[in-house]
PDB file of N, CA, C, O and CB in Angstrom:
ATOM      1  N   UNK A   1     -70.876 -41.863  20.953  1.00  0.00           N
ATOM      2  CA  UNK A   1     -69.504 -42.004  21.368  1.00  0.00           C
ATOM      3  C   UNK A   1     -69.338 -41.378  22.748  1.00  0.00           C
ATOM      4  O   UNK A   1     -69.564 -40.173  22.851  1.00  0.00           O
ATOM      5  CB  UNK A   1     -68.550 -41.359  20.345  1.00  0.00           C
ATOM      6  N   UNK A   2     -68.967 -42.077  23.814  1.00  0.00           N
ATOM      7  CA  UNK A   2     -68.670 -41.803  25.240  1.00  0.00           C
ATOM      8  C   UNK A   2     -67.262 -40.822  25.380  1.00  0.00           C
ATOM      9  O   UNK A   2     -66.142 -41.246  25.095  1.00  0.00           O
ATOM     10  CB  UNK A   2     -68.468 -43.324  26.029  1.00  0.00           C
ATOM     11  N   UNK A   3     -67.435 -39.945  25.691  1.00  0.00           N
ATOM     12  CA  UNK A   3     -66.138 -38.990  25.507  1.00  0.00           C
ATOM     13  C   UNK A   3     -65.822 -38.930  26.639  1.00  0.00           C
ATOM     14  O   UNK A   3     -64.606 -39.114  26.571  1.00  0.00           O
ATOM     15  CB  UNK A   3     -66.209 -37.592  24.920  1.00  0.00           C
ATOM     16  N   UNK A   4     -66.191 -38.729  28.188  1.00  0.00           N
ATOM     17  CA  UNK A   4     -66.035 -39.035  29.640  1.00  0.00           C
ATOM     18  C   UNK A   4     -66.642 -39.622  30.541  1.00  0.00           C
ATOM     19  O   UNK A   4     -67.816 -39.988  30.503  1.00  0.00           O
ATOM     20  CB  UNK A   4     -65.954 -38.295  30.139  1.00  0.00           C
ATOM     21  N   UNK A   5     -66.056 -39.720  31.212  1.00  0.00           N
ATOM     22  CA  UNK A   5     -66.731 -40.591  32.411  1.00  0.00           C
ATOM     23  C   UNK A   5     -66.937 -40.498  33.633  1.00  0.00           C
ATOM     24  O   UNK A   5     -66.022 -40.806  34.398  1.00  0.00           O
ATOM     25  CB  UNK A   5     -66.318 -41.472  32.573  1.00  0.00           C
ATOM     26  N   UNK A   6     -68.285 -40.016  34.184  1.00  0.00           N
ATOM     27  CA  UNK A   6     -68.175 -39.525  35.583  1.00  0.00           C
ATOM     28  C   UNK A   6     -67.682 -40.587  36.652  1.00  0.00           C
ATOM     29  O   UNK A   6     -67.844 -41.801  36.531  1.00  0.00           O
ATOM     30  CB  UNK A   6     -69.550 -39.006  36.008  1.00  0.00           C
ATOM     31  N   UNK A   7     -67.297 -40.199  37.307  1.00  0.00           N
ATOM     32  CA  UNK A   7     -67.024 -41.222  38.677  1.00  0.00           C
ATOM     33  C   UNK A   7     -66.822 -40.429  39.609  1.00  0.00           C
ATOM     34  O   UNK A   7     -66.395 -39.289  39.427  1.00  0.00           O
ATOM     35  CB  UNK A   7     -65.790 -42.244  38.706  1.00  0.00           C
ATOM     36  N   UNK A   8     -67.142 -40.994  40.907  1.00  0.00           N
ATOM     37  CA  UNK A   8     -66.733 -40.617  42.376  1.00  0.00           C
ATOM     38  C   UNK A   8     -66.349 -41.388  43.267  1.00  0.00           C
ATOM     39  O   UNK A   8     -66.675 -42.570  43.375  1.00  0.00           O
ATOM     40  CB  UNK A   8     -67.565 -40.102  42.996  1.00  0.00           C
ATOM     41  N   UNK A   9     -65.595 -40.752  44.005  1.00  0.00           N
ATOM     42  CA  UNK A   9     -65.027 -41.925  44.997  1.00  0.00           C
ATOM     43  C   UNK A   9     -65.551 -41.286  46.454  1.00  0.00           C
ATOM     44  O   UNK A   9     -65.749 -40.072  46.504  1.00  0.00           O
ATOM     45  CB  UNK A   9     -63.056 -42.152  44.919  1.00  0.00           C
ATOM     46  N   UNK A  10     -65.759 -42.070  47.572  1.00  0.00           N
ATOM     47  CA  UNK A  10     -65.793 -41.886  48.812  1.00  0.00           C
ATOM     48  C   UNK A  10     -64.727 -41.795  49.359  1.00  0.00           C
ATOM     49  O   UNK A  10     -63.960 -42.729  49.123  1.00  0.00           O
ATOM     50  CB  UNK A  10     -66.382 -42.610  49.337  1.00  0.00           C
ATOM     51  N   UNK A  11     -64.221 -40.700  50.284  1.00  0.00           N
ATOM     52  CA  UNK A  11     -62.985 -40.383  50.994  1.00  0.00           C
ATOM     53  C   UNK A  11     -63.279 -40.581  52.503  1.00  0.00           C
ATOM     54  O   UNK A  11     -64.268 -39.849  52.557  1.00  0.00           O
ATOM     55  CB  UNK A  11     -62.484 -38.888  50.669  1.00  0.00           C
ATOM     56  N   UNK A  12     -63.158 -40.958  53.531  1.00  0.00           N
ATOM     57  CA  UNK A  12     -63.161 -40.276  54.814  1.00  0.00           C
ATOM     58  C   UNK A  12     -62.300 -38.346  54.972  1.00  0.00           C
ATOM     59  O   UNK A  12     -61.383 -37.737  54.421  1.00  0.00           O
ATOM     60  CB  UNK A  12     -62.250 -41.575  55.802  1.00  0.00           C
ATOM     61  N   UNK A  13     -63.431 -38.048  56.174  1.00  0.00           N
ATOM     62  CA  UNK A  13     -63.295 -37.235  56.432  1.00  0.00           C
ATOM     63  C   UNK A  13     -61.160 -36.523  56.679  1.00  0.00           C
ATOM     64  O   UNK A  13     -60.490 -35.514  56.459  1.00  0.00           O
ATOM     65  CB  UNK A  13     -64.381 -37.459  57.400  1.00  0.00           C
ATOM     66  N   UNK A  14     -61.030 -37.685  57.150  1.00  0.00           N
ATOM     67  CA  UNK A  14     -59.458 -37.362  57.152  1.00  0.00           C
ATOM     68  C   UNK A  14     -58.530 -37.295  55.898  1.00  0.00           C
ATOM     69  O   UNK A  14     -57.798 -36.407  55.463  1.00  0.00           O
ATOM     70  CB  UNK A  14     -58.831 -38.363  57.946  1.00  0.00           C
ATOM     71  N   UNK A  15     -58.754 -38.248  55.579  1.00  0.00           N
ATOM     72  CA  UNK A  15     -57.721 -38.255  53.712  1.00  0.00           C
ATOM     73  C   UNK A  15     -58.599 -36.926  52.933  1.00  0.00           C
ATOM     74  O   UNK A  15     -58.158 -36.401  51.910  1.00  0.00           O
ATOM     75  CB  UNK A  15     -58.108 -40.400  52.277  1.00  0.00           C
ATOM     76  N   UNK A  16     -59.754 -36.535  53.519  1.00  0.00           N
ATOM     77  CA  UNK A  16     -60.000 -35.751  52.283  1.00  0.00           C
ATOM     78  C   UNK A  16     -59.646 -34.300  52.427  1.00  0.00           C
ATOM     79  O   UNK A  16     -59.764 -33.470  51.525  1.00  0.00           O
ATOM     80  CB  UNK A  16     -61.442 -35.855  51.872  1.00  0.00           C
ATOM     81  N   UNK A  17     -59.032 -33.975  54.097  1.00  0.00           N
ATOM     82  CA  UNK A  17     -58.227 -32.724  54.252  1.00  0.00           C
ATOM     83  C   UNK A  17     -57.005 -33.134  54.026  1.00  0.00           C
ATOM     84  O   UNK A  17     -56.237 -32.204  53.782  1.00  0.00           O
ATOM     85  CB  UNK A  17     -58.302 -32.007  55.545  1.00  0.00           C
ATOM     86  N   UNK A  18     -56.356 -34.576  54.012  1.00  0.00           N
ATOM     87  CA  UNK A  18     -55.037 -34.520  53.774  1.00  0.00           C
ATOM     88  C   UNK A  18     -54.916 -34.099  51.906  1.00  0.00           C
ATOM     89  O   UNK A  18     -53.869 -33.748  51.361  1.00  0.00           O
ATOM     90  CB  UNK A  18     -54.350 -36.134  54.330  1.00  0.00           C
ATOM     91  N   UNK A  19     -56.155 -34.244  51.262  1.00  0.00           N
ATOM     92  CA  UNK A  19     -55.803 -34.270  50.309  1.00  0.00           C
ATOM     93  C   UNK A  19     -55.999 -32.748  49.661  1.00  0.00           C
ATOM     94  O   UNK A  19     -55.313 -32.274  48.755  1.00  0.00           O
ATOM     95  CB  UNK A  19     -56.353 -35.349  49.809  1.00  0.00           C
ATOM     96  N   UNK A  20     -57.173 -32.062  50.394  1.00  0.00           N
ATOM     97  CA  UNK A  20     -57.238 -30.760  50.142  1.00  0.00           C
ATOM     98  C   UNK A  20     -56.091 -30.007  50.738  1.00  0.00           C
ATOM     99  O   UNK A  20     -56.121 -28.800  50.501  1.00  0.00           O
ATOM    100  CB  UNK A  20     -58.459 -30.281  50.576  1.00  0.00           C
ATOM    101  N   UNK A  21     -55.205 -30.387  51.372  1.00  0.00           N
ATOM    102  CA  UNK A  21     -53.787 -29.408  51.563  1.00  0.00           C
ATOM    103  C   UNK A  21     -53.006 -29.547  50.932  1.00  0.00           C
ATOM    104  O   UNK A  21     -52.155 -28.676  50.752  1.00  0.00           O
ATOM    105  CB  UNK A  21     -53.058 -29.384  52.574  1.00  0.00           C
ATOM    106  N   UNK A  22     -52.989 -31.295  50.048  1.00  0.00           N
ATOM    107  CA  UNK A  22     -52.146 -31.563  49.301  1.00  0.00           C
ATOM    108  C   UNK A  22     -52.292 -30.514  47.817  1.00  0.00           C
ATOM    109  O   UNK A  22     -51.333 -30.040  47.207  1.00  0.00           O
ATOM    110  CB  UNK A  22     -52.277 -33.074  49.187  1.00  0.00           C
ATOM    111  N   UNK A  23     -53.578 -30.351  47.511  1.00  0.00           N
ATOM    112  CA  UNK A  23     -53.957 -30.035  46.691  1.00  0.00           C
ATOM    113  C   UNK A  23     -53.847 -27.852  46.578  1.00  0.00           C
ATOM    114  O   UNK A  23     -53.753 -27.076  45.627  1.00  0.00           O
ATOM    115  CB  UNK A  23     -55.254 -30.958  46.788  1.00  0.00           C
ATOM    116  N   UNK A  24     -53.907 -27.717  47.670  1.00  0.00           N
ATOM    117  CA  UNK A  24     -53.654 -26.172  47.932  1.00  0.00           C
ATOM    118  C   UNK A  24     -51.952 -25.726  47.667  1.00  0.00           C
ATOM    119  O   UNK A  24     -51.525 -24.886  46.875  1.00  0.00           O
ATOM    120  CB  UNK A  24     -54.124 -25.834  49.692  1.00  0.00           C
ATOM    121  N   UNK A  25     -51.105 -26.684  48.712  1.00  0.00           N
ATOM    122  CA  UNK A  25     -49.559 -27.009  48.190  1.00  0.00           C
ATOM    123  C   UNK A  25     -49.234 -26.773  47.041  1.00  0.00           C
ATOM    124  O   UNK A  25     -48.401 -25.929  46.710  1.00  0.00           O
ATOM    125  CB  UNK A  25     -49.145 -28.258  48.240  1.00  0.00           C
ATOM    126  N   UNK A  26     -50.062 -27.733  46.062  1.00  0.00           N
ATOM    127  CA  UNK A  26     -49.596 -28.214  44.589  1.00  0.00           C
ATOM    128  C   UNK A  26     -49.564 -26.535  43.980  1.00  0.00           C
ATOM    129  O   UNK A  26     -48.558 -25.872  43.728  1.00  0.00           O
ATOM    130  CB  UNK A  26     -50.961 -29.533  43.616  1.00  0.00           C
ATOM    131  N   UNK A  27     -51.610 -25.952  43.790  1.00  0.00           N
ATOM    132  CA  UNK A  27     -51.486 -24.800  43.431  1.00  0.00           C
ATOM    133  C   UNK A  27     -50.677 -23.755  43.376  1.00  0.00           C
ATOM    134  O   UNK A  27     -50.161 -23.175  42.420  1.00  0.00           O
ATOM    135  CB  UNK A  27     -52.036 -24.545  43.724  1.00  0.00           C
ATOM    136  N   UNK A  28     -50.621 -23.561  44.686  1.00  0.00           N
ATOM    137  CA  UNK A  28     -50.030 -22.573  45.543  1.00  0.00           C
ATOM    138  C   UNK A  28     -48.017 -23.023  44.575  1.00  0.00           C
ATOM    139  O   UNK A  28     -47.735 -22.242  43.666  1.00  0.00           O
ATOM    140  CB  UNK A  28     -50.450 -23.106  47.868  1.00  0.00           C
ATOM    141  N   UNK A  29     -47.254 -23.833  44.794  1.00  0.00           N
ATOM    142  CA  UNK A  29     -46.174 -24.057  44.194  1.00  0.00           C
ATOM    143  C   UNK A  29     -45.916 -23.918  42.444  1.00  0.00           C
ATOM    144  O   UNK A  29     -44.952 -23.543  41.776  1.00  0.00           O
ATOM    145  CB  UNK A  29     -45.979 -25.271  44.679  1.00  0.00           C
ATOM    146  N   UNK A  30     -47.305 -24.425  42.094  1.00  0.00           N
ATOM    147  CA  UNK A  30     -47.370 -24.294  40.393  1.00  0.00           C
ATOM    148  C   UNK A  30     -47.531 -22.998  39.980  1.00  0.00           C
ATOM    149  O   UNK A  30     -47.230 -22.656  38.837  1.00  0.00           O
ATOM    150  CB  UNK A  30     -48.572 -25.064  39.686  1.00  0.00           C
ATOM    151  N   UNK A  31     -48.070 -22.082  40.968  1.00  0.00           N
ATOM    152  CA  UNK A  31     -48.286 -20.439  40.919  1.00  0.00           C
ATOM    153  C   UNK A  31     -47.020 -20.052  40.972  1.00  0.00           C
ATOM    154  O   UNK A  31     -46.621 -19.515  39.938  1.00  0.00           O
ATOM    155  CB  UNK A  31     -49.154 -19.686  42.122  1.00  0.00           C
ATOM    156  N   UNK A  32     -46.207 -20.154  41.896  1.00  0.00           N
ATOM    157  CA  UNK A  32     -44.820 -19.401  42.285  1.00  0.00           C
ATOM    158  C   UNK A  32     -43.851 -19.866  40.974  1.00  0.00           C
ATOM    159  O   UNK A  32     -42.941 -19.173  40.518  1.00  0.00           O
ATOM    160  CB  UNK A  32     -44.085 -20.002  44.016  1.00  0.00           C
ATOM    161  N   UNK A  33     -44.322 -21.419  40.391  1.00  0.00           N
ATOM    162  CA  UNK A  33     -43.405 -21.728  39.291  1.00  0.00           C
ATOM    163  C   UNK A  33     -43.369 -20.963  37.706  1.00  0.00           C
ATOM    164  O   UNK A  33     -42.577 -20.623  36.828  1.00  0.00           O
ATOM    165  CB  UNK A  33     -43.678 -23.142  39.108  1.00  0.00           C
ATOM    166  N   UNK A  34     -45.241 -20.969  38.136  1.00  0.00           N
ATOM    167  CA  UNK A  34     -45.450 -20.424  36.201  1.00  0.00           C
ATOM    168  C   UNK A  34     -45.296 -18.776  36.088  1.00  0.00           C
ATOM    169  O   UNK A  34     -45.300 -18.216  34.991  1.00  0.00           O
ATOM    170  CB  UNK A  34     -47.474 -20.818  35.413  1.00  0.00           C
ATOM    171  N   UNK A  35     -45.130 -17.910  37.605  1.00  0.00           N
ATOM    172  CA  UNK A  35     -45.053 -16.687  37.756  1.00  0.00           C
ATOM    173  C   UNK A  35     -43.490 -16.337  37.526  1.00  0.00           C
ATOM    174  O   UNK A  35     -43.059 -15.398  36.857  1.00  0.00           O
ATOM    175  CB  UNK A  35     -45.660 -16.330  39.062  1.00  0.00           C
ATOM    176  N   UNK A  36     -42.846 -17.168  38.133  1.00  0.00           N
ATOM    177  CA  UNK A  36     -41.383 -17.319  37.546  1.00  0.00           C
ATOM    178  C   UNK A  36     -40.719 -17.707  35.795  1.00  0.00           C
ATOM    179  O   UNK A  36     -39.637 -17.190  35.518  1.00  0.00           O
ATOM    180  CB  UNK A  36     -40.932 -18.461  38.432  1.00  0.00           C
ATOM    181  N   UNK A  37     -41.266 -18.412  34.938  1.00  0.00           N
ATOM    182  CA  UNK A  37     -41.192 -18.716  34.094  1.00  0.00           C
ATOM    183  C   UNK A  37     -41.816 -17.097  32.700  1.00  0.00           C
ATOM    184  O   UNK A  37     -41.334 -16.423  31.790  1.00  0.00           O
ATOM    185  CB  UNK A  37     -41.857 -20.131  34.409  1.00  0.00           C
ATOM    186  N   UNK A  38     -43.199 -17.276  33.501  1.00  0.00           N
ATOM    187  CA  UNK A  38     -43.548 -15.655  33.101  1.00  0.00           C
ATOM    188  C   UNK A  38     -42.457 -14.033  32.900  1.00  0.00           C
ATOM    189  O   UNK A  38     -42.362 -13.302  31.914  1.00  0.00           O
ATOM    190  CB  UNK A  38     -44.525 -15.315  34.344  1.00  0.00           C
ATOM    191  N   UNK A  39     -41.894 -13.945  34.028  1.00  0.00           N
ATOM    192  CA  UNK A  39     -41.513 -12.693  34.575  1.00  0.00           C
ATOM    193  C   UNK A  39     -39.985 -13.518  34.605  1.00  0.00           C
ATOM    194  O   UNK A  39     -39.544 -13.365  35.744  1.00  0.00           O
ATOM    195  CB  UNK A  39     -42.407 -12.016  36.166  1.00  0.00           C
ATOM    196  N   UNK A  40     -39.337 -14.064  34.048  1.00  0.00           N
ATOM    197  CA  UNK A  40     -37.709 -14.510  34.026  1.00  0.00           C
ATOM    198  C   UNK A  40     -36.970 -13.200  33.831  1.00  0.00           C
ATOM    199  O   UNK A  40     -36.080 -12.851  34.606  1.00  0.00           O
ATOM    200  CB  UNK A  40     -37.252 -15.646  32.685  1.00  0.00           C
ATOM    201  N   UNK A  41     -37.405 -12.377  32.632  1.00  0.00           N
ATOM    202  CA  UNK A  41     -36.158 -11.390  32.269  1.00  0.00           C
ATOM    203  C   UNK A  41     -36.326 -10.582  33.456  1.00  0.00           C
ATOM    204  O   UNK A  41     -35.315 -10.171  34.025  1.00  0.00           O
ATOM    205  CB  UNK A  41     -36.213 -10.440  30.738  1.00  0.00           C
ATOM    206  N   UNK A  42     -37.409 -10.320  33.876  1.00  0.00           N
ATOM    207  CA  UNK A  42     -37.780  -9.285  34.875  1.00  0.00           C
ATOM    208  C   UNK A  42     -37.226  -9.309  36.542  1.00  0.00           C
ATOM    209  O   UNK A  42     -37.040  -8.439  37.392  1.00  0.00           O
ATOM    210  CB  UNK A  42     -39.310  -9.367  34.870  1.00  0.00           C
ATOM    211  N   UNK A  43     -37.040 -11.179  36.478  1.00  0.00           N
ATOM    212  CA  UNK A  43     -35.949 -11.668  37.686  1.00  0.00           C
ATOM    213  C   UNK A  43     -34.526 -11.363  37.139  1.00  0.00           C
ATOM    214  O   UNK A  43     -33.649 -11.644  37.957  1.00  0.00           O
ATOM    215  CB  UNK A  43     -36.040 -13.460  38.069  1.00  0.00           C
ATOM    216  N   UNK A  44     -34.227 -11.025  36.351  1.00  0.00           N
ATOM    217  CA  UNK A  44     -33.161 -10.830  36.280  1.00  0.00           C
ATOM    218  C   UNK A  44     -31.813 -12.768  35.523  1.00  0.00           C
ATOM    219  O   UNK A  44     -30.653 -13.177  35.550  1.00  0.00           O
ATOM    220  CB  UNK A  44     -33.120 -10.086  38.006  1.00  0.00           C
ATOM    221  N   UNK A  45     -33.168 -13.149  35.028  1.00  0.00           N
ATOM    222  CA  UNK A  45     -32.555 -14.737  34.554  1.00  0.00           C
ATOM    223  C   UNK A  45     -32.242 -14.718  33.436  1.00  0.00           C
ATOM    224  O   UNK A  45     -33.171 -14.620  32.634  1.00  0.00           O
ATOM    225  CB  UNK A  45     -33.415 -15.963  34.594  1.00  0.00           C
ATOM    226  N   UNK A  46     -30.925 -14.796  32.923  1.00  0.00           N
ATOM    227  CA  UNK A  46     -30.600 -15.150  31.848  1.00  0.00           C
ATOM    228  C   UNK A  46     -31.421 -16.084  30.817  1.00  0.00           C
ATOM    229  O   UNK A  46     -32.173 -15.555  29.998  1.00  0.00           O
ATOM    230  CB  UNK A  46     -29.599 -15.557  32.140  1.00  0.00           C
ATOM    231  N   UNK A  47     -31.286 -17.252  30.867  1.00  0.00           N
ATOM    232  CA  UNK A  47     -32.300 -18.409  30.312  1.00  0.00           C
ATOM    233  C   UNK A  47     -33.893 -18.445  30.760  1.00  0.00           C
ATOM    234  O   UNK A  47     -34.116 -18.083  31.915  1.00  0.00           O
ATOM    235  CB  UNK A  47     -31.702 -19.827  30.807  1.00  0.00           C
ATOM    236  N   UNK A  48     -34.921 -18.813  30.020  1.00  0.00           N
ATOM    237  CA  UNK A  48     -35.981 -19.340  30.608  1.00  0.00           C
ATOM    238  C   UNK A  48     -36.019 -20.170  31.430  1.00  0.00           C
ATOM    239  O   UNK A  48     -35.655 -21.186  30.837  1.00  0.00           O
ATOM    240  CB  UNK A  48     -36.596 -19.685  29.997  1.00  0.00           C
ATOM    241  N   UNK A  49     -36.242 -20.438  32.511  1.00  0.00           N
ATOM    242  CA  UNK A  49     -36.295 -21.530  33.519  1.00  0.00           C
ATOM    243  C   UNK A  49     -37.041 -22.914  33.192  1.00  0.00           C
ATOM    244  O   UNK A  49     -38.266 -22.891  33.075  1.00  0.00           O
ATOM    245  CB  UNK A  49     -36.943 -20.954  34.699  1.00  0.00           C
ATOM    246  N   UNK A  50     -36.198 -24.352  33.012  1.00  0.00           N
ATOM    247  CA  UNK A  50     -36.750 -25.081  32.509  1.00  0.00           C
ATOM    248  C   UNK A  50     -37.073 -26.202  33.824  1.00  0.00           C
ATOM    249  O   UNK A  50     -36.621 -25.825  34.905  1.00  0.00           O
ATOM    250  CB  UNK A  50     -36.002 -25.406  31.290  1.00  0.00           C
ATOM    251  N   UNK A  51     -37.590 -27.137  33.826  1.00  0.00           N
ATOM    252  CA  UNK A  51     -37.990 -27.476  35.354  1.00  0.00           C
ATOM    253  C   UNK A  51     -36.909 -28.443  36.044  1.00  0.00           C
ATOM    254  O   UNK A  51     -37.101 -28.981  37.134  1.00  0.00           O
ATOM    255  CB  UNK A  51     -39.525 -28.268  35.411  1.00  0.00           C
ATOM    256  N   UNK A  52     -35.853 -28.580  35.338  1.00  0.00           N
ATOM    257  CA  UNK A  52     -34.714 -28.945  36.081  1.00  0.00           C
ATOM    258  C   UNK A  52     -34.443 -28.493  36.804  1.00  0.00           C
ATOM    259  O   UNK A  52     -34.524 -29.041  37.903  1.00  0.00           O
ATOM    260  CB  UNK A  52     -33.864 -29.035  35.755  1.00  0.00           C
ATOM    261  N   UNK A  53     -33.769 -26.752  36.642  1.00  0.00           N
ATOM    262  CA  UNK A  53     -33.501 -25.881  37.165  1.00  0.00           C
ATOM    263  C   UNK A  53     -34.690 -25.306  38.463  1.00  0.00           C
ATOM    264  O   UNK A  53     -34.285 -24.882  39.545  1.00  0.00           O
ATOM    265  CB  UNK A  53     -33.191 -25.132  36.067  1.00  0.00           C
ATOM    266  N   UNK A  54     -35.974 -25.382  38.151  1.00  0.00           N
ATOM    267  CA  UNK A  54     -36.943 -25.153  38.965  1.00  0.00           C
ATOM    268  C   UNK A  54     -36.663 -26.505  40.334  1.00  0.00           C
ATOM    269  O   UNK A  54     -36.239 -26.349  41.479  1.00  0.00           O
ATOM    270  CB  UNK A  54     -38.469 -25.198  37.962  1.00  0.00           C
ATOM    271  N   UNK A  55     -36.985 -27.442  39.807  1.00  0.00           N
ATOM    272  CA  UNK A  55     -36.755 -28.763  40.842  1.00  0.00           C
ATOM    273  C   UNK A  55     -36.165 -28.055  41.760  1.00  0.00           C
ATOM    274  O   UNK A  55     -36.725 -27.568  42.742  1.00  0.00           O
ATOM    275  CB  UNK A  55     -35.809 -30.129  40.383  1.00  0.00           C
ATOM    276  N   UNK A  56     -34.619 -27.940  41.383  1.00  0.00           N
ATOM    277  CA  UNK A  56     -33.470 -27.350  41.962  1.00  0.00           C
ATOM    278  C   UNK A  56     -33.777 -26.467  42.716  1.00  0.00           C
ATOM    279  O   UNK A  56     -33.726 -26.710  43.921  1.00  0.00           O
ATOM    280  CB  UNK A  56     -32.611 -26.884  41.185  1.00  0.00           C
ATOM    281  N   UNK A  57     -34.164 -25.257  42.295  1.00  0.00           N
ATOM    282  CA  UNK A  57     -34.397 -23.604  43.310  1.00  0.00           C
ATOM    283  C   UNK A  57     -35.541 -24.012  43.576  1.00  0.00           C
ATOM    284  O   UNK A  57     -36.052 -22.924  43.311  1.00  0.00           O
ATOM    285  CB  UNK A  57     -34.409 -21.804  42.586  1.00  0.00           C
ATOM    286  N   UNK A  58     -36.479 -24.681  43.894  1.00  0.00           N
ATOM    287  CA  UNK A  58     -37.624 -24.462  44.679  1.00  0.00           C
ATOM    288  C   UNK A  58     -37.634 -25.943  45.725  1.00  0.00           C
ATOM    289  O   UNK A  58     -38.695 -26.445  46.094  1.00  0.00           O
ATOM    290  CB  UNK A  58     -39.079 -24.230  43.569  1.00  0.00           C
ATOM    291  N   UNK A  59     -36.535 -26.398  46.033  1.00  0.00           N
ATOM    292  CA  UNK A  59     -36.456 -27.523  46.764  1.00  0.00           C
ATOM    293  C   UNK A  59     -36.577 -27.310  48.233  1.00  0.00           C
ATOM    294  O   UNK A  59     -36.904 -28.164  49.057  1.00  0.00           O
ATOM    295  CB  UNK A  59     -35.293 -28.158  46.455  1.00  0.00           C
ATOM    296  N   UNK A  60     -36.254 -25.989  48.472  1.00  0.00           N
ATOM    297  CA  UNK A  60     -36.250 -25.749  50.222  1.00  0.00           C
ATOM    298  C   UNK A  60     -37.701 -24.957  50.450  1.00  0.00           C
ATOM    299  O   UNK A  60     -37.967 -24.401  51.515  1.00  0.00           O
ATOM    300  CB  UNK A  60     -34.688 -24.561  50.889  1.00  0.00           C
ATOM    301  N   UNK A  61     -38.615 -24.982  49.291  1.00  0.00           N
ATOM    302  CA  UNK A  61     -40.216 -23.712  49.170  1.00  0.00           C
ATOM    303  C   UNK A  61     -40.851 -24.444  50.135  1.00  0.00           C
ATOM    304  O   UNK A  61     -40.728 -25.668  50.173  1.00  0.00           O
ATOM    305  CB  UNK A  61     -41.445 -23.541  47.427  1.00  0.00           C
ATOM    306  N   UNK A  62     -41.716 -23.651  51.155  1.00  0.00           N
ATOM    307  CA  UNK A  62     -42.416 -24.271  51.928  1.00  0.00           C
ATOM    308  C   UNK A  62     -43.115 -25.071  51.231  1.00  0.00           C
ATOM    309  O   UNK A  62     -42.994 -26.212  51.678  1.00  0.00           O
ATOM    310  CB  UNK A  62     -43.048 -23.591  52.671  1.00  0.00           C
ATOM    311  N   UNK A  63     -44.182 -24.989  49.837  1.00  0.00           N
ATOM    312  CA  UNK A  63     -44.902 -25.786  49.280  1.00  0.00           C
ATOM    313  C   UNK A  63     -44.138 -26.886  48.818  1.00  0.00           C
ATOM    314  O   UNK A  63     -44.628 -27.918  49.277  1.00  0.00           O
ATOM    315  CB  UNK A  63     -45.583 -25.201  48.397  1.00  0.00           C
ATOM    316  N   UNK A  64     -42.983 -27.150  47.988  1.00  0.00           N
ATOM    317  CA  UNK A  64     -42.513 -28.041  47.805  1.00  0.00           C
ATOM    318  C   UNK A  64     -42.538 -29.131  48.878  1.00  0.00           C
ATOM    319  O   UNK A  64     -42.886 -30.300  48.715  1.00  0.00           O
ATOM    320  CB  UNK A  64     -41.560 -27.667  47.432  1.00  0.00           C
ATOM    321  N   UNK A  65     -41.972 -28.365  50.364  1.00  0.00           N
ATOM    322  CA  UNK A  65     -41.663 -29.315  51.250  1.00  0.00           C
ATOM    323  C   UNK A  65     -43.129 -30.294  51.783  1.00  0.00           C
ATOM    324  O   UNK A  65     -43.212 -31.454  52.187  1.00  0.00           O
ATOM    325  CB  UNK A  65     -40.904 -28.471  52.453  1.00  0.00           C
ATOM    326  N   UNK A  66     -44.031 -29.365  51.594  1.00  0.00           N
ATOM    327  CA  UNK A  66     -45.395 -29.834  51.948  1.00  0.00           C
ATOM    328  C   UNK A  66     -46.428 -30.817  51.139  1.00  0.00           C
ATOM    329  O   UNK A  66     -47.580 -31.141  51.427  1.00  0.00           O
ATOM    330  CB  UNK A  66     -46.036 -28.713  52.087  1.00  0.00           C
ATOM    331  N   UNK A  67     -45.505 -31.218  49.891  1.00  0.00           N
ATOM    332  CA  UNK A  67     -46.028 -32.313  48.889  1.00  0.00           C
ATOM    333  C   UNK A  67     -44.565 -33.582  49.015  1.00  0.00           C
ATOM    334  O   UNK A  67     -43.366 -33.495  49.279  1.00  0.00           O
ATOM    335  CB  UNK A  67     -46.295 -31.433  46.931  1.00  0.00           C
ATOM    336  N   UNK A  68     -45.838 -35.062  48.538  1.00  0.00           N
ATOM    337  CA  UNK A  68     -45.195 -36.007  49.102  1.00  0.00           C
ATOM    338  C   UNK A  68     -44.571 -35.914  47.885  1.00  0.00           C
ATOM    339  O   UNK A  68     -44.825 -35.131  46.970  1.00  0.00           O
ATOM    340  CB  UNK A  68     -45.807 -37.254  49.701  1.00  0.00           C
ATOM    341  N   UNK A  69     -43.371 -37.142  47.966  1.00  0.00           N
ATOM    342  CA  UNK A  69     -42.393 -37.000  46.741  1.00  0.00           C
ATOM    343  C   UNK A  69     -43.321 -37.293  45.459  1.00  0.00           C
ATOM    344  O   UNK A  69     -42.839 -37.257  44.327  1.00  0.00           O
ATOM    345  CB  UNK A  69     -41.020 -38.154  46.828  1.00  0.00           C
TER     346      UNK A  69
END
């Protein structure tokens, strides 16, 4: 039974830094999100932060701004 499947793709040299910044962005934003979700009472947040509310407050984050929609 085949459970995965390797594959690779060829990038040029250019898409493949556009994609490694894309990809540093993403981290880098999913860190600031799940560190927030973590440490809520400790921000001082009533509710757990659900990602509506995240969308919302992290819309002006440099990383946000730096990933395509």
């Amino acid at each position: 039974m085949l459970l995965s499947k390797k594959t690779s793709i060829k990038v040029s040299r250019e898409y493949a830094n556009l994609i490694g910044h894309m990809c540093y962005a993403a981290s880098k934003l999913w860190n600031v999100c799940n560190y927030e979700r973590q440490h809520y009472k400790a921000a001082g947040m009533g509710q757990y932060p659900d990602w509506y509310y995240q969308k919302k407050a992290h819309k002006e984050d440099l990383w946000y701004k730096q990933l395509p929609s």
